[in-house]
C-alpha positions, -999 to +999 in steps of 0.1 A: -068+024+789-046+002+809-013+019+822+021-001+834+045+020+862+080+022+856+104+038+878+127+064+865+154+092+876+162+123+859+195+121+843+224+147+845+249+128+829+250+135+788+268+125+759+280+095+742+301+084+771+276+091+795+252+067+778+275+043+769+284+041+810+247+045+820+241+010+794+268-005+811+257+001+844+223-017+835+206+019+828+191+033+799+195+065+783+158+081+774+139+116+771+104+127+782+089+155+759+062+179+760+057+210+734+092+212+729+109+212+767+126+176+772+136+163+802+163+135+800+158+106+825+170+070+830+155+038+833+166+005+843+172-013+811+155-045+818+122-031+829+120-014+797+129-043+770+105-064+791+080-037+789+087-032+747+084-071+743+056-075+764+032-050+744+046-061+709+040-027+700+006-027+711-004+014+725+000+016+763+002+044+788+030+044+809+029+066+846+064+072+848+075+072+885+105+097+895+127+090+926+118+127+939+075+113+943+063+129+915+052+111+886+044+114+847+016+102+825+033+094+789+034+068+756+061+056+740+067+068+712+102+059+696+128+037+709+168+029+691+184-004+687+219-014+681+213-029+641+242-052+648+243-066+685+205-054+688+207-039+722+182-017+732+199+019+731+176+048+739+135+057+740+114+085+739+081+092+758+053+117+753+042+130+781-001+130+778-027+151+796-061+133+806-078+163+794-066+167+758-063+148+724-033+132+710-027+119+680-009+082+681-004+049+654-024+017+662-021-017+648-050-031+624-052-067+637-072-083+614-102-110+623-119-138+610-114-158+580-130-138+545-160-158+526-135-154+495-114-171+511-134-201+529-160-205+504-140-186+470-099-201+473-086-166+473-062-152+492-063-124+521-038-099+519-033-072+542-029-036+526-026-014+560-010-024+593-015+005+613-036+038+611-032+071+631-059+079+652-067+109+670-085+106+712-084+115+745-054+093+762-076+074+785-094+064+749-062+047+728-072+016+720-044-014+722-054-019+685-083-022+660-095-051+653-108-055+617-138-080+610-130-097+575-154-121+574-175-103+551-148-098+521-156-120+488-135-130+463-121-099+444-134-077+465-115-045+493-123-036+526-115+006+530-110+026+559-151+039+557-163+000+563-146-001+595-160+005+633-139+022+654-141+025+694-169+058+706-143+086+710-117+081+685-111+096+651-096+083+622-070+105+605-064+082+572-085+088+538-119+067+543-110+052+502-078+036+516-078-001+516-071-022+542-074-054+534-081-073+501-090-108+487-070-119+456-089-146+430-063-170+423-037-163+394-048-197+375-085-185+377-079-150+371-060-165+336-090-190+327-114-158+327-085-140+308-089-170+281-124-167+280-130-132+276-104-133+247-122-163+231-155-143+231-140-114+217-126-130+190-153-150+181-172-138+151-214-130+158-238-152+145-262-128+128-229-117+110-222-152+094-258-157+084-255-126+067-226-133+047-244-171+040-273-148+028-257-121+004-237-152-010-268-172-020-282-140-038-250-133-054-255-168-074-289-163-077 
């Protein structure tokens, strides 16, 4: 898995004042976190929001680099944003060992342009953006590209129909769809119309047996 540096301190300062000073200053305000110990650090704003933007939240490890030499392996896992001004206000990390699982979220970027679609008129829609997957850090995939080539007109793609990377484990339920292709509402309608015709029509065999027990009844 490809892993970006960042260099952080640990942070004494706390509070709401603290962090509004340590934004001010071009710092920003974050946590590392491990089986419930935390240890609060800052970052240098900048390096951070270019890092978020760059990996449009794409999984990536991160070694984060303290002023003392000694370093942490972690991901991102949460960041805060000002709703209003939408300035980047705090992040969390999790910090990873190389030797066990962890359980993260991954984009579903889906590929290729459906049969229904090309050949049908209908309409891809995307049912799941993201699925929580369960590997070894070094293992995290950026995301999981899903093949959609193969979906016809009316027809799902689940969780079960897709491959994911040698190591990794899907957590989701293997019914859940993930991606669908719609038959056009007009179409849908016109078979609507037709079913409804059919329905209602009256069998043949039924009139010619009314025609029948009518002759005999003037006979």
């Amino acid at each position: 898995m490809e892993r970006i540096s960042l260099d952080v301190e640990q942070r004494i300062e706390k509070g709401k004042g603290a962090a509004r000073s340590l934004r001010r200053s071009g710092m920003l305000p974050a946590v590392v976190y491990r089986e419930g110990n935390a240890v609060p650090i800052k970052i240098n704003r900048r390096e951070i929001v270019k890092f978020i933007n760059s990996t449009l939240g794409e999984q990536m490890m991160v070694e984060l680099k303290f002023s003392d030499g000694n370093s942490k392996l972690a991901l991102l896992k949460d960041y805060q944003v000002d709703p209003v001004r939408s300035e980047l206000l705090h992040a969390d990390f999790y910090e990873v060992s190389l030797t066990e699982k962890v359980r993260v979220t991954v984009q579903l970027v889906l590929e290729g342009e459906p049969v229904g679609v090309k050949k049908e008129g209908g309409i891809l829609q995307q049912l799941l953006r993201e699925v929580e997957i369960e590997c070894l850090p070094d293992n995290i995939p950026p995301h999981i590209e899903v093949d959609v080539t193969g979906i016809a007109a009316g027809r799902t793609l689940h969780i079960s129909e897709i491959s994911f990377p040698e190591g990794v484990r899907v957590l989701h339920d293997p019914d859940e769809a993930v991606a669908t292709v719609t038959v056009p509402a007009a179409e849908v309608e016109e078979e609507e119309e037709v079913e409804a015709e059919e329905e209602g029509a009256e069998p043949e065999v039924v009139k010619k047996g009314k025609k029948e027990e009518e002759t005999e009844s003037e006979e």
